[in-house]
GUMAR-450630 format. One record per residue: x, y, z of N, C-alpha, C in turn; residue in one letter. Coordinates in pm, whole numbers, padded with zeros to 5 digits, always signed. Layout:
# residues N
XYZXYZXYZA
...
//
This chain:
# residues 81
+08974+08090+10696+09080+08095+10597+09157+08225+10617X
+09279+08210+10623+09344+08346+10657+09423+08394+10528X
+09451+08520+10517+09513+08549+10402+09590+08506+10325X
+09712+08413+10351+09789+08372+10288+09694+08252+10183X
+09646+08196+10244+09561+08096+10206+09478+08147+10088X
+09412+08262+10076+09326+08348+09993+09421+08364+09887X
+09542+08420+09927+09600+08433+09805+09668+08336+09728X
+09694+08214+09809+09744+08088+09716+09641+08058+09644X
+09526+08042+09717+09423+07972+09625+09399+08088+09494X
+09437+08207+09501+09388+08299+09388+09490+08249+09323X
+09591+08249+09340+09709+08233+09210+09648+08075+09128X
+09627+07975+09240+09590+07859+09166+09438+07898+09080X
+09386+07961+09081+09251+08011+09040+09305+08050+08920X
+09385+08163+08904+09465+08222+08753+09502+08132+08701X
+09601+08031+08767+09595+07900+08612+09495+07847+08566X
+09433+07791+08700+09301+07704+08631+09210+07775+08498X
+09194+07926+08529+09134+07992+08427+09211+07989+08299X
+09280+07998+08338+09382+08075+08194+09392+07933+08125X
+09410+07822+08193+09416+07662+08121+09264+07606+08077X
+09196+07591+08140+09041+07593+08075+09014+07686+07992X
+09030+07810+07966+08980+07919+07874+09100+07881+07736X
+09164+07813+07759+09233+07805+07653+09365+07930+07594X
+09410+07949+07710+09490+08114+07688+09658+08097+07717X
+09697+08147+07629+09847+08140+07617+09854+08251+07763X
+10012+08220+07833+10069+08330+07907+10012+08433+07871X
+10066+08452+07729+10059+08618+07715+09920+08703+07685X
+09830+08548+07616+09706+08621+07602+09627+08682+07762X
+09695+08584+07851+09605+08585+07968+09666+08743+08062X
+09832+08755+08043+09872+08852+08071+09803+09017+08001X
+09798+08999+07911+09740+09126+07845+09567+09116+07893X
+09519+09063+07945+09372+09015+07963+09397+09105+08106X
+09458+09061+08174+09481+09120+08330+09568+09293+08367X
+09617+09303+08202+09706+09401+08238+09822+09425+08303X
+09879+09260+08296+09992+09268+08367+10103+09199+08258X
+10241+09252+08346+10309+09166+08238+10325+09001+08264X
+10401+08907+08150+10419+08787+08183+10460+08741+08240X
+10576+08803+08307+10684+08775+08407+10595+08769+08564X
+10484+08872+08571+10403+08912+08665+10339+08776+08676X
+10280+08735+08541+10171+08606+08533+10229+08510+08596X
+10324+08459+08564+10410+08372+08600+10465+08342+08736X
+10479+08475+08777+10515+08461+08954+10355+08433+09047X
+10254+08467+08950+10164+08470+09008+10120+08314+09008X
+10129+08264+08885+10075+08093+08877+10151+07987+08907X
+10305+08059+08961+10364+08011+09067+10363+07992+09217X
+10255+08076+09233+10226+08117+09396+10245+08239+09454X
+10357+08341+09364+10412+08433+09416+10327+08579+09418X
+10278+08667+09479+10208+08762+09420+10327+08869+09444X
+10314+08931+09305+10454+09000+09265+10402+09134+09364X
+10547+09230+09419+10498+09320+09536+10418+09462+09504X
+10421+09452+09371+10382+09588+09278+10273+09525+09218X
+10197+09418+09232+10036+09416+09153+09935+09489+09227X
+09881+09559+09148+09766+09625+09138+09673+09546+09213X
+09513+09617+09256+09404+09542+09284+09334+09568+09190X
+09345+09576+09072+09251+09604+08939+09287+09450+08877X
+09363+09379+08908+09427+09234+08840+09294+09162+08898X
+09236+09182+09043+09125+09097+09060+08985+09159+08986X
+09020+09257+08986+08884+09304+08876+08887+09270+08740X
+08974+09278+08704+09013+09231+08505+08929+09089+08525X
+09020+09039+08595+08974+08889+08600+08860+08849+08622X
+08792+08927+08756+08647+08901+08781+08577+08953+08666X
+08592+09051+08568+08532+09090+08495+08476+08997+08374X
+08592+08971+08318+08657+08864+08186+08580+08749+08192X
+08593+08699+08322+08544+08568+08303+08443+08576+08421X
+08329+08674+08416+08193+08624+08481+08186+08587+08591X
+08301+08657+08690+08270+08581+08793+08281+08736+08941X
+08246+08724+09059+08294+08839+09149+08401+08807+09192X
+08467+08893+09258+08592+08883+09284+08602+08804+09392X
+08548+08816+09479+08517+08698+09617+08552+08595+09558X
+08500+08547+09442+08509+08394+09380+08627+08385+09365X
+08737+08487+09356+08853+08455+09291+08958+08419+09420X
+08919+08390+09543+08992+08364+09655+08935+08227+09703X
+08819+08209+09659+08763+08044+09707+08803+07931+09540X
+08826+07790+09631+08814+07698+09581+08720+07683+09434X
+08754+07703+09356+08620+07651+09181+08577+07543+09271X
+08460+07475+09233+08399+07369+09265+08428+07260+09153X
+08426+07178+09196+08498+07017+09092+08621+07082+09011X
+08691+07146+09121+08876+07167+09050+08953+07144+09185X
+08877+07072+09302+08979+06988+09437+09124+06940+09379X
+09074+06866+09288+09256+06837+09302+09362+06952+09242X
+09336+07058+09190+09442+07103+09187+09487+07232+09324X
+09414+07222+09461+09406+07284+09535+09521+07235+09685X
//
């Protein structure tokens, strides 16, 4: 898997979370420390050119998981990949 790939699948990873956890944009933005506009480019695909690497730590943190996890596939969430 080469990078680009790592990072699509992370952005699709940030929705899936933020939609299962039940979290508005903004709750999920303030969760990560970023702004919404940021969230948004991100659960679009885009990784905005000024994010931090603390956005994969918030996240790995928050929701129980290592950060490695946040570049692979969830397991039984294929179709939205």
């Amino acid at each position: 898997m080469n990078e680009d790939q790592s990072l699509t699948i992370f952005c699709k990873n940030i929705h899936i979370l933020r939609i299962k956890n039940g979290l508005t944009q903004k709750e999920m933005a303030k969760l990560l420390r970023i702004g919404v506009r940021s969230l948004r480019s991100i659960e679009t695909g885009h990784i905005p050119p000024r994010l931090g690497c603390n956005v994969f730590y918030y996240a790995a943190v928050h929701f129980g998981l290592r950060i490695s996890a946040l570049f692979v596939p969830f397991p039984g969430m294929e179709q939205f990949y």
